[in-house]
Biopython code that builds the backbone (N, CA, C, O; Angstrom):
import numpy as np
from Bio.PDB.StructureBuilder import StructureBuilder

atoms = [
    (1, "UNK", "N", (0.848, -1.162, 0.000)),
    (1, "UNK", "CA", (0.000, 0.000, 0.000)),
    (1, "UNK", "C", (0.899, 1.231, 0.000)),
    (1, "UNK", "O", (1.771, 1.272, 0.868)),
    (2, "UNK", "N", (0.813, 2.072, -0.720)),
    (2, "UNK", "CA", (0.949, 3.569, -0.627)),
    (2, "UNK", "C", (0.926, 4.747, 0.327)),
    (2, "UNK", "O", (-0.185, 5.228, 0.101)),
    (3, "UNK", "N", (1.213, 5.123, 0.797)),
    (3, "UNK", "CA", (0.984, 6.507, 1.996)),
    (3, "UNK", "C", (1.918, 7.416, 1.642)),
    (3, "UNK", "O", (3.106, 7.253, 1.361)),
    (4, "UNK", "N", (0.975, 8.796, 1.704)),
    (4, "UNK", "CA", (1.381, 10.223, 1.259)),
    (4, "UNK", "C", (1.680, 10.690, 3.257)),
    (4, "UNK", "O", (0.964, 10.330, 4.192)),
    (5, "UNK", "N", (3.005, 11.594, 3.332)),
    (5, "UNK", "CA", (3.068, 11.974, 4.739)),
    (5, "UNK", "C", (3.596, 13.564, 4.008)),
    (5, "UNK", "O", (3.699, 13.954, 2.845)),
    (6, "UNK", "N", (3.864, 14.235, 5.436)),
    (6, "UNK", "CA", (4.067, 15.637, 5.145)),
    (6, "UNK", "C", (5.340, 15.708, 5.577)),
    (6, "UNK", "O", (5.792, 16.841, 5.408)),
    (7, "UNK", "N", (6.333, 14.726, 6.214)),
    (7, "UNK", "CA", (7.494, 14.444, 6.390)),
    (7, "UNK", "C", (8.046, 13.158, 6.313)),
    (7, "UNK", "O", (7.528, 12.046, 6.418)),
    (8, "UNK", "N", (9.291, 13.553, 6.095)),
    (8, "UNK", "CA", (10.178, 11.892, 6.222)),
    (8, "UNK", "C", (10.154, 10.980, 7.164)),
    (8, "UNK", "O", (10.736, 11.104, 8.242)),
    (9, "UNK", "N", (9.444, 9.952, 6.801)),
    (9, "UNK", "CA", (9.690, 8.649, 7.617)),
    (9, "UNK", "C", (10.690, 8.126, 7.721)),
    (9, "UNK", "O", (11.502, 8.171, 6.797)),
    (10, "UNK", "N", (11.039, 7.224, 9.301)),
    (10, "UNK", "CA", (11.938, 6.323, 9.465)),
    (10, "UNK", "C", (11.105, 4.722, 8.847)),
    (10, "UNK", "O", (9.881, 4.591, 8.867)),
    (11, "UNK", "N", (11.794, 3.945, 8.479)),
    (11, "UNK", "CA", (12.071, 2.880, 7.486)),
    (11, "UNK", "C", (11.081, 2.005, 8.653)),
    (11, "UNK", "O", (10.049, 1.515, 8.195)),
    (12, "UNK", "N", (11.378, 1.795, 10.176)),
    (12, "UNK", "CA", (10.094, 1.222, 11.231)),
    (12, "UNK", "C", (10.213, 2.089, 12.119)),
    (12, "UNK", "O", (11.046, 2.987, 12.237)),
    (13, "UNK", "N", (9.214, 1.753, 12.851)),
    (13, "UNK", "CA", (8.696, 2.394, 14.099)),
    (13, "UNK", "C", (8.049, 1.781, 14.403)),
    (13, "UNK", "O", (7.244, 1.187, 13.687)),
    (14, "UNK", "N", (8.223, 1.645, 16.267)),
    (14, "UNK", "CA", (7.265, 0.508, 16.613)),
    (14, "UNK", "C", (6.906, 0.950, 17.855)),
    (14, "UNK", "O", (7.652, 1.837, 18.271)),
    (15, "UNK", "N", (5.913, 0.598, 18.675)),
    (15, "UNK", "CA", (5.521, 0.923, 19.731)),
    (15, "UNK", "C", (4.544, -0.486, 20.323)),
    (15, "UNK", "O", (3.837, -1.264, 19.684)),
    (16, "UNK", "N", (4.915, -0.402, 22.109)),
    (16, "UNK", "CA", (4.487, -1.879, 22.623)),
    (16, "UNK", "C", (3.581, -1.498, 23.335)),
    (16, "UNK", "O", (3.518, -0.389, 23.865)),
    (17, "UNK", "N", (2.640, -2.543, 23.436)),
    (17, "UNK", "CA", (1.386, -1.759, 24.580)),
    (17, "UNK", "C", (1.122, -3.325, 25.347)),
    (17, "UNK", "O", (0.301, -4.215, 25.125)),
    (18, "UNK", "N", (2.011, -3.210, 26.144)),
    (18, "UNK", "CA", (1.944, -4.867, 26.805)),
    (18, "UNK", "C", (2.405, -5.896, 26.312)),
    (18, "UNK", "O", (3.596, -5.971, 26.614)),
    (19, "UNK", "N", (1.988, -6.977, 25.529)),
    (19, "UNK", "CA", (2.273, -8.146, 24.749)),
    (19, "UNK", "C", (2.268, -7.678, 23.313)),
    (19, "UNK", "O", (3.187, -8.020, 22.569)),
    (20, "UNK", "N", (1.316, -6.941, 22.901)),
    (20, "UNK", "CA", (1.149, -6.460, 21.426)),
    (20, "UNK", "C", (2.495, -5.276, 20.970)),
    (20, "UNK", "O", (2.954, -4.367, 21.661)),
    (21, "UNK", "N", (2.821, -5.636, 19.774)),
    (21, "UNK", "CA", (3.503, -4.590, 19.262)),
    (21, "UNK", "C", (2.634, -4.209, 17.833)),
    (21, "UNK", "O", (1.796, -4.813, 17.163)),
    (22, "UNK", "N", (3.199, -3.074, 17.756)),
    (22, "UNK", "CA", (2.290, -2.006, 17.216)),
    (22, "UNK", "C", (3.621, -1.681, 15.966)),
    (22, "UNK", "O", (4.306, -0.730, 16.340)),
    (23, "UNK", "N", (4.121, -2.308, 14.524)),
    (23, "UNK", "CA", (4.659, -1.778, 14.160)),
    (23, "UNK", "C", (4.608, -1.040, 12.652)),
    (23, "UNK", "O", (3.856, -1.678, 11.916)),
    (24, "UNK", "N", (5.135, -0.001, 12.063)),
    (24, "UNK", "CA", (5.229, 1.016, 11.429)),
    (24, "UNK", "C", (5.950, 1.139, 9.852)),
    (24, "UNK", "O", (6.686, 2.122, 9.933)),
    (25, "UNK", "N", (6.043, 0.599, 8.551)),
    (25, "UNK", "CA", (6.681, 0.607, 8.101)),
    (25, "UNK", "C", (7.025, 1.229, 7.023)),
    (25, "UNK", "O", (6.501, 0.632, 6.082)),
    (26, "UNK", "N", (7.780, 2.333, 6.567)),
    (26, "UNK", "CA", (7.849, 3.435, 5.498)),
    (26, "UNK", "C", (8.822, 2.879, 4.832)),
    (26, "UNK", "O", (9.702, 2.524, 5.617)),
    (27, "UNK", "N", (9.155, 2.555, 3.364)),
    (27, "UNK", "CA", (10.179, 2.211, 2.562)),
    (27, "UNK", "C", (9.694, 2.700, 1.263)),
    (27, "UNK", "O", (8.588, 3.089, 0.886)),
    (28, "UNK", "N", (11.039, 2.547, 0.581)),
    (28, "UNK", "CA", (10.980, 3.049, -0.918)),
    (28, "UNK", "C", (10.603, 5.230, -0.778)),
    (28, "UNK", "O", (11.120, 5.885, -1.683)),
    (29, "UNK", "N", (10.158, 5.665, -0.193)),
    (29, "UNK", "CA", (9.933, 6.888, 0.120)),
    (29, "UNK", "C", (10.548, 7.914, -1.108)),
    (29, "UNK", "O", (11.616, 7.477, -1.536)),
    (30, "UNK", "N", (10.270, 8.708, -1.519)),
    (30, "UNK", "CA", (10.583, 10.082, -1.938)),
    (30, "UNK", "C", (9.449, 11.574, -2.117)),
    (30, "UNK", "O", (8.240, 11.626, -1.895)),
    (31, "UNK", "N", (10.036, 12.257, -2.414)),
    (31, "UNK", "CA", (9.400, 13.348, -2.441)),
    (31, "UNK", "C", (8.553, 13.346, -3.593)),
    (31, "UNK", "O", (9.100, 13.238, -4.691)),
    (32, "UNK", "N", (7.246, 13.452, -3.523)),
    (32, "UNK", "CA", (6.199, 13.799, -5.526)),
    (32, "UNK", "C", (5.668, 15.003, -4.701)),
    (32, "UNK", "O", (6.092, 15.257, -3.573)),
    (33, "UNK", "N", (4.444, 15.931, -5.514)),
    (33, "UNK", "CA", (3.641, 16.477, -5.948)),
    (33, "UNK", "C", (2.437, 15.704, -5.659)),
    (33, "UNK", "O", (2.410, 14.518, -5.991)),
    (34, "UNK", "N", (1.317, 16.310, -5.007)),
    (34, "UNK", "CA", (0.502, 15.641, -5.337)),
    (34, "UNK", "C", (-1.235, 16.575, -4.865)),
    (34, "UNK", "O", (-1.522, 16.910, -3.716)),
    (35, "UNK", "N", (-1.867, 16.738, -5.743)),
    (35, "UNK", "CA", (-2.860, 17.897, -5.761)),
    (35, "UNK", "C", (-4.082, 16.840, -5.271)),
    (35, "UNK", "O", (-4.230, 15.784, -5.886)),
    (36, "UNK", "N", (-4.902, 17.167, -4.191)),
    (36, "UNK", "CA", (-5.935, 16.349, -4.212)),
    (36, "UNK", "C", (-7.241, 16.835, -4.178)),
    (36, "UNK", "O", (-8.283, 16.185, -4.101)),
    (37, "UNK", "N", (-7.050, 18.304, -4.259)),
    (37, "UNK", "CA", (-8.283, 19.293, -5.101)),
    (37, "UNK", "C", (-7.836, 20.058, -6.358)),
    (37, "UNK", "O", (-6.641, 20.277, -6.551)),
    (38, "UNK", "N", (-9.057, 20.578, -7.454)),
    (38, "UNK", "CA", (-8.239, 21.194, -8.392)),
    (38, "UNK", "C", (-8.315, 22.718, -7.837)),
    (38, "UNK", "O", (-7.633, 23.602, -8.354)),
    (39, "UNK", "N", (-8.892, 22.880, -7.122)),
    (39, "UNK", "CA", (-9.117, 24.707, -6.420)),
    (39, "UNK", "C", (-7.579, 24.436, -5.372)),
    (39, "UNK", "O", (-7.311, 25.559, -4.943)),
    (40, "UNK", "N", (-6.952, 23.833, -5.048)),
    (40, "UNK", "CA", (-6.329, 24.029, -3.832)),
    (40, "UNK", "C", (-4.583, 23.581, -4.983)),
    (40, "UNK", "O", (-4.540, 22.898, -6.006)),
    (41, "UNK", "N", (-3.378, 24.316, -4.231)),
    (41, "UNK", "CA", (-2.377, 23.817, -5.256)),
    (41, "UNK", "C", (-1.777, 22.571, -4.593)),
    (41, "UNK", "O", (-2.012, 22.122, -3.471)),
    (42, "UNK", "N", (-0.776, 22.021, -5.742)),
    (42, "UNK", "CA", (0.170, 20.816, -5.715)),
    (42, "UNK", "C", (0.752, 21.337, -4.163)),
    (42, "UNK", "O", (1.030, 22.462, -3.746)),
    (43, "UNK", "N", (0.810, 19.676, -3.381)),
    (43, "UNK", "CA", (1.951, 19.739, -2.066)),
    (43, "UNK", "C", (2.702, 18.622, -2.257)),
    (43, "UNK", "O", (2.312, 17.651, -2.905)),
    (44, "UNK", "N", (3.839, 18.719, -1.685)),
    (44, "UNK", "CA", (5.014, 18.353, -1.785)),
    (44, "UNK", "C", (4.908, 17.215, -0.523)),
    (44, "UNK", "O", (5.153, 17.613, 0.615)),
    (45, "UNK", "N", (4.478, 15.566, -0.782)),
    (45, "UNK", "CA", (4.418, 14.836, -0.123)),
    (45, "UNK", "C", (5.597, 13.833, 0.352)),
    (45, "UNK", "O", (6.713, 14.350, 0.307)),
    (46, "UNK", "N", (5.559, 12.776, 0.704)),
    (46, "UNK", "CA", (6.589, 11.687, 0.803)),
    (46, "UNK", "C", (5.820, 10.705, 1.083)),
    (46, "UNK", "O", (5.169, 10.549, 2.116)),
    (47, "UNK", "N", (5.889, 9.931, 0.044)),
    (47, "UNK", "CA", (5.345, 9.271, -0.938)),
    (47, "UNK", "C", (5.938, 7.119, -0.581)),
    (47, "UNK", "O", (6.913, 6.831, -1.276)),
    (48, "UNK", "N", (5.582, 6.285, 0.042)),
    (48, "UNK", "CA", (6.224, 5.780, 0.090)),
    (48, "UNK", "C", (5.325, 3.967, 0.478)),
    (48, "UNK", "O", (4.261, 3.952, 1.096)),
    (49, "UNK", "N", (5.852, 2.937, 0.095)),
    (49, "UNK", "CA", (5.510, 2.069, 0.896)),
    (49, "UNK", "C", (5.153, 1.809, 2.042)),
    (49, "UNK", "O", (6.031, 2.381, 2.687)),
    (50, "UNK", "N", (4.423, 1.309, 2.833)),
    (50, "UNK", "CA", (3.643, 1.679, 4.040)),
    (50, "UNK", "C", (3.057, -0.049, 4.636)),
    (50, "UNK", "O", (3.005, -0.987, 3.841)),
    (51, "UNK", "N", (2.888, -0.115, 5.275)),
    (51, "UNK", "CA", (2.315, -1.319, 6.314)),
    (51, "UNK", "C", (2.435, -1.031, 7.787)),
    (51, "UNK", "O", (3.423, -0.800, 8.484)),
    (52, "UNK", "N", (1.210, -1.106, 8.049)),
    (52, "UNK", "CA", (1.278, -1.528, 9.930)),
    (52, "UNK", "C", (0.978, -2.618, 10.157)),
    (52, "UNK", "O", (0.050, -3.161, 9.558)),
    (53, "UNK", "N", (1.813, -3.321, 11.245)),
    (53, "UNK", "CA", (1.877, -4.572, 11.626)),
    (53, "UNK", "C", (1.301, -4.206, 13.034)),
    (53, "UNK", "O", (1.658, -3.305, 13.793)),
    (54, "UNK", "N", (0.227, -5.225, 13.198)),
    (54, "UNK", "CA", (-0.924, -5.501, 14.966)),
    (54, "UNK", "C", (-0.178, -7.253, 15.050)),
    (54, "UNK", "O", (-0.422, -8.200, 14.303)),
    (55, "UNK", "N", (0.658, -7.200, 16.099)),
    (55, "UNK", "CA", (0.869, -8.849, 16.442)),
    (55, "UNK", "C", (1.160, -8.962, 17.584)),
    (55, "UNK", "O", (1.918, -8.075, 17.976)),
    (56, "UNK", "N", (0.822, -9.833, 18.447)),
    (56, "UNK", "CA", (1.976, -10.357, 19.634)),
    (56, "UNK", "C", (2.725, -11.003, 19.832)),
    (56, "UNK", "O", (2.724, -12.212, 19.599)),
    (57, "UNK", "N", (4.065, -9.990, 20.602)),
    (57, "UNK", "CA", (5.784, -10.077, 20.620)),
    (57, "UNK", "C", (5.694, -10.852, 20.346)),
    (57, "UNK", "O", (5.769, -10.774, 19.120)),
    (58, "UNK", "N", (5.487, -12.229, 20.738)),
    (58, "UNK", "CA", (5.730, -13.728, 20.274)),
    (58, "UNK", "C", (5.487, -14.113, 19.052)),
    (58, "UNK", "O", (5.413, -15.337, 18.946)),
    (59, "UNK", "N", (5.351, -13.580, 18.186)),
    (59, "UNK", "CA", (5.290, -14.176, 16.491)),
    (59, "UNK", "C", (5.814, -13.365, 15.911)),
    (59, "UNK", "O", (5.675, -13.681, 14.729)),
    (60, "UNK", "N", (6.565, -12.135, 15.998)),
    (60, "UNK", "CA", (7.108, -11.249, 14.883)),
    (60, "UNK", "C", (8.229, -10.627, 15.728)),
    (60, "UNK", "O", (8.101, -10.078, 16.823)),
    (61, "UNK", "N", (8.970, -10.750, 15.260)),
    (61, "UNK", "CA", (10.758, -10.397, 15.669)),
    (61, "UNK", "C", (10.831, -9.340, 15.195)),
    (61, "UNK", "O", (10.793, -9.302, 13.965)),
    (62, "UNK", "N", (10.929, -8.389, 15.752)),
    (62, "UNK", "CA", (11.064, -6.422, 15.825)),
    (62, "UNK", "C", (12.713, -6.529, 14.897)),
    (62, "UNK", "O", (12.853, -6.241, 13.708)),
    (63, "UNK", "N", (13.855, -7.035, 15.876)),
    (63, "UNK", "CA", (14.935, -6.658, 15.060)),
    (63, "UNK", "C", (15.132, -7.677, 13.956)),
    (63, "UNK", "O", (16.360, -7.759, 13.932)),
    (64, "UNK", "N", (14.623, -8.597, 12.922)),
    (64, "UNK", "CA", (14.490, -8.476, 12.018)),
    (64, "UNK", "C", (13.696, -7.733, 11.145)),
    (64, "UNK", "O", (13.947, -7.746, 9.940)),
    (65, "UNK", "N", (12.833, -7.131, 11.572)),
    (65, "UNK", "CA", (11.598, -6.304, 10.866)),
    (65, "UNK", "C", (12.733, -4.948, 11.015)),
    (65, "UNK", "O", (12.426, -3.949, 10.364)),
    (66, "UNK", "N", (13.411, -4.915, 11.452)),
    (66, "UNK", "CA", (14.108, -3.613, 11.615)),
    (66, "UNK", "C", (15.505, -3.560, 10.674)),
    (66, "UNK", "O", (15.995, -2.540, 10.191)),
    (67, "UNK", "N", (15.942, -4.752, 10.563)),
    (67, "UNK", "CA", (17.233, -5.336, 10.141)),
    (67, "UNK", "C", (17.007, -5.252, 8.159)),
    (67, "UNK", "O", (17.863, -4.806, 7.395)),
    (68, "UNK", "N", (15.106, -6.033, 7.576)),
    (68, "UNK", "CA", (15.037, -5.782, 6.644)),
    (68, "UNK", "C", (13.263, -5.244, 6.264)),
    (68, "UNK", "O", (12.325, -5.963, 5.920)),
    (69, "UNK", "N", (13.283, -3.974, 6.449)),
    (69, "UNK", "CA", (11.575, -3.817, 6.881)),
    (69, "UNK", "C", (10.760, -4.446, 5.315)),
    (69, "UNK", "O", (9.678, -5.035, 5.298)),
    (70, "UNK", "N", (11.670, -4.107, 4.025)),
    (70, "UNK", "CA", (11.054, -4.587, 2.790)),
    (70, "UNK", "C", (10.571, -6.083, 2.520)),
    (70, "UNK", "O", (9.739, -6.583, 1.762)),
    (71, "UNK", "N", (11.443, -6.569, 3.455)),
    (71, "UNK", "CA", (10.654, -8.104, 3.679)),
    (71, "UNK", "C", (8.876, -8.784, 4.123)),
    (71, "UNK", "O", (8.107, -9.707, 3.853)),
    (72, "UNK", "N", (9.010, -7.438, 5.042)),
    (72, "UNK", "CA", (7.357, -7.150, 6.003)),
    (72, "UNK", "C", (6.546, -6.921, 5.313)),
    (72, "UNK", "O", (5.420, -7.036, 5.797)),
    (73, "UNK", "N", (6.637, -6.496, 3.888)),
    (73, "UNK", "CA", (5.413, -5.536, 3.852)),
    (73, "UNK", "C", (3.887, -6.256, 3.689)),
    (73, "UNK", "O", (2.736, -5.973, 4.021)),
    (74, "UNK", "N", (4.547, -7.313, 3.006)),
    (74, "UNK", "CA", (3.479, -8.787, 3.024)),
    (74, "UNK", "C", (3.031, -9.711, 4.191)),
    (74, "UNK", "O", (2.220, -10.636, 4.244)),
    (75, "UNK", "N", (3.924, -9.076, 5.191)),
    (75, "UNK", "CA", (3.551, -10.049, 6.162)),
    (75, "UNK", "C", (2.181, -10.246, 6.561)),
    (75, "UNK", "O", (1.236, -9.468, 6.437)),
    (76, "UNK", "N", (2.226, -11.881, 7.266)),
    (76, "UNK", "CA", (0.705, -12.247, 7.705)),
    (76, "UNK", "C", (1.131, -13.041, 9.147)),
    (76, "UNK", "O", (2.236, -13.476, 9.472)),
    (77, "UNK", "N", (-0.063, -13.068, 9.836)),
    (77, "UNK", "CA", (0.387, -13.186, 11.098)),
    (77, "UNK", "C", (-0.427, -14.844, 10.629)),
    (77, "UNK", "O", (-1.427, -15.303, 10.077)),
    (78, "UNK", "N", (1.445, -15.436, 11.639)),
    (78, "UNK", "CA", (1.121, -17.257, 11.347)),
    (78, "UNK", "C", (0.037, -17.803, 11.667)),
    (78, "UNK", "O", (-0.457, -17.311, 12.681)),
    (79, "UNK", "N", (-0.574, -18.685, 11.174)),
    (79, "UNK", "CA", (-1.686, -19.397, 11.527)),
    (79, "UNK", "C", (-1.184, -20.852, 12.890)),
    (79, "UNK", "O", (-0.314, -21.708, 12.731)),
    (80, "UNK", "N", (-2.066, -20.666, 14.081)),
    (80, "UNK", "CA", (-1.371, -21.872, 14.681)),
    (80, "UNK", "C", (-2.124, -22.827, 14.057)),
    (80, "UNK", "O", (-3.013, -22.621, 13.231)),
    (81, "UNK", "N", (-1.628, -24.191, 14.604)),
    (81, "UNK", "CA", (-2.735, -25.538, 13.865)),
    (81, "UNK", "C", (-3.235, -26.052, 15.221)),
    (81, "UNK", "O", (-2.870, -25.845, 16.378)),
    (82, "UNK", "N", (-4.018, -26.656, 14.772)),
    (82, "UNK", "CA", (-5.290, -27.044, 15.755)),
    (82, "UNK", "C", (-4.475, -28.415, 16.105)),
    (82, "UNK", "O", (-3.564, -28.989, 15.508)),
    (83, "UNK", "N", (-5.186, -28.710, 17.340)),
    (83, "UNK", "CA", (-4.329, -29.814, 18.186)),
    (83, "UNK", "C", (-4.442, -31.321, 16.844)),
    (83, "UNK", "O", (-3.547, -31.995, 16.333)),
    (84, "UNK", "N", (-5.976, -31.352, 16.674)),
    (84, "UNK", "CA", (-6.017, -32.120, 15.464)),
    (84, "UNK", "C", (-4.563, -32.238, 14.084)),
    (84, "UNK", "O", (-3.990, -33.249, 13.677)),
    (85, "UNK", "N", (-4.428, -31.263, 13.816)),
    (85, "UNK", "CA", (-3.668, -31.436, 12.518)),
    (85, "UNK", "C", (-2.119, -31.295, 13.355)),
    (85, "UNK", "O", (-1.258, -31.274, 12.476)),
    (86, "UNK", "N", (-1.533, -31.201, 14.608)),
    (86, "UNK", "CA", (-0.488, -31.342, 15.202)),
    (86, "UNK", "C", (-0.151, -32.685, 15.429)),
    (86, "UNK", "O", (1.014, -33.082, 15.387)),
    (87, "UNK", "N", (-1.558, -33.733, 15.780)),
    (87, "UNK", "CA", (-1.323, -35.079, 16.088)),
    (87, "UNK", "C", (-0.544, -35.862, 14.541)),
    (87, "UNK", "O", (0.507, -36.477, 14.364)),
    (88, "UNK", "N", (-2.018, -35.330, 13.368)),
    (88, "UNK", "CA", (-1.667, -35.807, 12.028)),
    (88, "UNK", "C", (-0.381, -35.645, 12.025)),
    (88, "UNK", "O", (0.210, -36.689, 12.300)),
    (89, "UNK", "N", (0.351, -34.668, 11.804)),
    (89, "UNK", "CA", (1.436, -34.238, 11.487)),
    (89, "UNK", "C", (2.643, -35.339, 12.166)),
    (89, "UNK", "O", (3.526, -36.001, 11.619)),
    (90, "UNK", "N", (2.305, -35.219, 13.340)),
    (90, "UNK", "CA", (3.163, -36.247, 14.392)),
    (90, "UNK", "C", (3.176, -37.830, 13.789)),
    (90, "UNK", "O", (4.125, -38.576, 13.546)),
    (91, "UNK", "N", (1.929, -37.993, 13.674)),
    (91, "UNK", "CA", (1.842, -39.279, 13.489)),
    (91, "UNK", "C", (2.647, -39.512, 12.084)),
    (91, "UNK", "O", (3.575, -40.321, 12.060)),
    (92, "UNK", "N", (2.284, -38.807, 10.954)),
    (92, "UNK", "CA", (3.254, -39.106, 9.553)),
    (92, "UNK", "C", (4.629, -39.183, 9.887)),
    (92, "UNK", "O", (5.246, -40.234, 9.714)),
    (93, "UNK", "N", (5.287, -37.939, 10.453)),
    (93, "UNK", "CA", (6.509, -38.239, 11.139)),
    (93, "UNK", "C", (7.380, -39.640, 11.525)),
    (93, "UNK", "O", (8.478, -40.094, 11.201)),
    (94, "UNK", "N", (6.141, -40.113, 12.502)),
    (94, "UNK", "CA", (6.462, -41.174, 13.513)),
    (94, "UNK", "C", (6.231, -42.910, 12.323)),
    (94, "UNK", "O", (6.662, -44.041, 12.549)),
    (95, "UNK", "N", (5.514, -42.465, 11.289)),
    (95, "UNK", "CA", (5.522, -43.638, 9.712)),
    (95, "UNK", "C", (6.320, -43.674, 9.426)),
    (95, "UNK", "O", (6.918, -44.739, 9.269)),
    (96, "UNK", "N", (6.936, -42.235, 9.125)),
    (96, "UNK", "CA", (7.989, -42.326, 7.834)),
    (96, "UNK", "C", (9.542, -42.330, 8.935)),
    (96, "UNK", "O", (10.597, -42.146, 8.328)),
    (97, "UNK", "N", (9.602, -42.475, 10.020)),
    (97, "UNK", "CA", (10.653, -42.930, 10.916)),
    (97, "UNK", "C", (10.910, -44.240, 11.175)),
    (97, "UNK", "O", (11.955, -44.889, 11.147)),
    (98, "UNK", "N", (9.359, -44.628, 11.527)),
    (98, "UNK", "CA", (9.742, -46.033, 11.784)),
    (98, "UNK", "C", (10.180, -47.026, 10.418)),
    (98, "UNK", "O", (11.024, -47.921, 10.446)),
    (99, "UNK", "N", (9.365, -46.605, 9.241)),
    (99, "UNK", "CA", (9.963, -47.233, 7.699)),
    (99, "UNK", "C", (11.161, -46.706, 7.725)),
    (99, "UNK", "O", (11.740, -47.411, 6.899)),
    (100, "UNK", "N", (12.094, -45.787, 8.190)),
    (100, "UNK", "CA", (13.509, -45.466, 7.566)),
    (100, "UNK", "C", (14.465, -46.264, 8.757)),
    (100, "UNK", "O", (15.651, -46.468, 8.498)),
    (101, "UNK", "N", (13.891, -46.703, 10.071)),
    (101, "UNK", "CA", (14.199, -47.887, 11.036)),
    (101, "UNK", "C", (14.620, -49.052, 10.161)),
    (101, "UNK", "O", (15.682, -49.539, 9.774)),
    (102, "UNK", "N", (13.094, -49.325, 9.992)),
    (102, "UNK", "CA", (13.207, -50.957, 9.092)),
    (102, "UNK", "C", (14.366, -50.696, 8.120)),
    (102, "UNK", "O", (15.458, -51.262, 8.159)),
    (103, "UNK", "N", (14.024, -49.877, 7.353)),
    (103, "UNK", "CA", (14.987, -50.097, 6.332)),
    (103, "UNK", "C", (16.629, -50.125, 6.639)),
    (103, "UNK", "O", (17.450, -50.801, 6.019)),
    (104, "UNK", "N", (16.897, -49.236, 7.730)),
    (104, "UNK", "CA", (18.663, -49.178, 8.059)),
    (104, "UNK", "C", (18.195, -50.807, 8.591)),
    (104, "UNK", "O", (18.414, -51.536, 7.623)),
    (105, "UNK", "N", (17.620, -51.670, 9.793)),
    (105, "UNK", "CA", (17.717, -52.491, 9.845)),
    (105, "UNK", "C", (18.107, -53.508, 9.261)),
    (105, "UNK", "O", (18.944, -54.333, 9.626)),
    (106, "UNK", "N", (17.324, -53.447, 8.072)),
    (106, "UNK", "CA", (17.271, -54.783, 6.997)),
    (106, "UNK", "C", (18.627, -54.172, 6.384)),
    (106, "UNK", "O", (19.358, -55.154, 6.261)),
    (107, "UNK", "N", (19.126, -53.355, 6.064)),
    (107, "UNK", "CA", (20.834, -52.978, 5.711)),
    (107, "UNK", "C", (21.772, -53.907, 6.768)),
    (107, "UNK", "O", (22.135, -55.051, 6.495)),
    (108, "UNK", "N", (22.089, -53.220, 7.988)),
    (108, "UNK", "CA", (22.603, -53.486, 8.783)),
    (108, "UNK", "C", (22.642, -54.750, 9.138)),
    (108, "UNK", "O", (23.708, -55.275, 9.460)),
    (109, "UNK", "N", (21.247, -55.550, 9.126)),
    (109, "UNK", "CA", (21.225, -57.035, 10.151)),
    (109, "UNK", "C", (21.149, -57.852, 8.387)),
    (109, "UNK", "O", (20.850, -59.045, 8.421)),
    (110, "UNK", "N", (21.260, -57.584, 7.762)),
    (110, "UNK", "CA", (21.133, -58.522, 6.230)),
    (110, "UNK", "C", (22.115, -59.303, 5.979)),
    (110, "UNK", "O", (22.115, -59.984, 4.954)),
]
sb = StructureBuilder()
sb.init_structure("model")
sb.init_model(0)
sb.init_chain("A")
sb.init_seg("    ")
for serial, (resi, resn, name, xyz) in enumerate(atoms, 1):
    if name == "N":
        sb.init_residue(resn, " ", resi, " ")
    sb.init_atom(name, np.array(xyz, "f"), 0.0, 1.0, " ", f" {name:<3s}", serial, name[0])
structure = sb.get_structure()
């Protein structure tokens, strides 16, 4: 997304309000023109990539968001998985372990 400001942004900015961080992100930025009545004249904006990030501390790492903010701008806040699809998950794991068992077995004891 786009955002017109009346001064230069820093690249993040972030602010914490307990567990939640609140962060800020201006990139790509320069100075345009930009008239948004025809009775009123051209102002001199800064013009730039934009995202606010709503997450809590625990899923989004500030000093990487700080380190490369152009990475963020897409960000989406992770989805957890439901205890259901954690078991699935476990259980395929615990298949395809025990078949790679057998198989060093039948190597080893052959």
């Amino acid at each position: 997304m786009k955002a017109n400001f009346d001064a230069e942004q820093p690249a993040v900015r972030s602010v914490r309000d307990g567990h939640t961080l609140y962060i800020f992100i201006c990139v790509n930025g320069q100075w345009t023109e930009q008239q948004y009545d025809e009775s009123q004249p051209a102002q001199q904006v800064w013009e730039c990539d934009y995202r606010e990030i709503v997450a809590d501390e625990s899923k989004i790492d500030l000093e990487k968001v700080t380190a490369a903010p152009e990475k963020y701008l897409d960000w989406t806040d992770p989805v957890e998985k439901t205890d259901a699809e954690k078991i699935a998950e476990l259980q395929e794991k615990n298949e395809m372990l025990t078949q790679c068992l057998m198989e060093m077995s039948e190597i080893v004891y052959a």
